[in-house]
N, C-alpha and C positions, 0 to 999 in steps of 0.2 A: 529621105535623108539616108545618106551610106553610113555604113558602121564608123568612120573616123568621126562625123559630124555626129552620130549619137553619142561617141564617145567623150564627146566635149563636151557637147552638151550638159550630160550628164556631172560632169566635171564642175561646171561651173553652176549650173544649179546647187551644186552640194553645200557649196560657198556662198550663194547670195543669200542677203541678212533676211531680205522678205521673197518669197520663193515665188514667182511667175511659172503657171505651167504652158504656155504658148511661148517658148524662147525659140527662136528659126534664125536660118542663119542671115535675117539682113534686121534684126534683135539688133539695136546700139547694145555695145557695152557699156555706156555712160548710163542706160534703163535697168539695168541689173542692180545698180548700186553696192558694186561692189566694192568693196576698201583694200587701201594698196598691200596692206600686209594678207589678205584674203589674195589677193591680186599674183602676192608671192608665190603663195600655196598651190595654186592654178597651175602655173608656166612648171613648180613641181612635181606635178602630178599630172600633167600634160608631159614632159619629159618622161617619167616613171613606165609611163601606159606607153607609150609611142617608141620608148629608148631613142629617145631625140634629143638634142642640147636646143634650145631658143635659146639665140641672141637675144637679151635682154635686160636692160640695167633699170630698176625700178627708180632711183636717182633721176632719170631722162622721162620727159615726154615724149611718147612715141605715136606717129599716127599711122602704122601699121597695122592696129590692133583697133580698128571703127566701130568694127562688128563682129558678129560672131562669124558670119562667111568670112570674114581675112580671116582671123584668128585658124580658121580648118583649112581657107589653102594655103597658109603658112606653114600649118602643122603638114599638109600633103606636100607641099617641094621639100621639108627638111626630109622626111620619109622618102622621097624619091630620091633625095641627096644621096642617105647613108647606104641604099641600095643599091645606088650605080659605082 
């Protein structure tokens, strides 16, 4: 796992309510059980760490965000966005 996938990682375990220590990235995020205002917290602090905007309206159902591998090459093209 490269430093951006630890760093989510890490991210998102801070957040979930019962804590899984084997989270990898093909992890559903629907096994996390994580809550939409927790869920806010995350894309915050995933921006924070990254200096990245995620497009993302917590209002919408989105099925960009499966697992934890989309969730880190989501977060990898927006970083490759702001650098080119």
């Amino acid at each position: 796992m490269d430093e951006v996938a630890a760093k989510i990682v890490d991210i998102l375990k801070k957040h979930m309510k019962a804590p899984i220590d084997d989270v990898g990235l093909a992890t559903p995020l629907k096994d996390l059980e994580i809550e939409s205002l927790d869920l806010a917290m995350i894309v915050f602090d995933i921006e924070d760490t990254f200096g990245i905007e995620i497009p993302y309206n917590a209002n919408e159902e989105t099925t960009d965000f499966n697992t934890v591998g989309a969730v880190v090459e989501k977060v990898r093209a927006l970083i490759a966005v702001k650098a080119a």
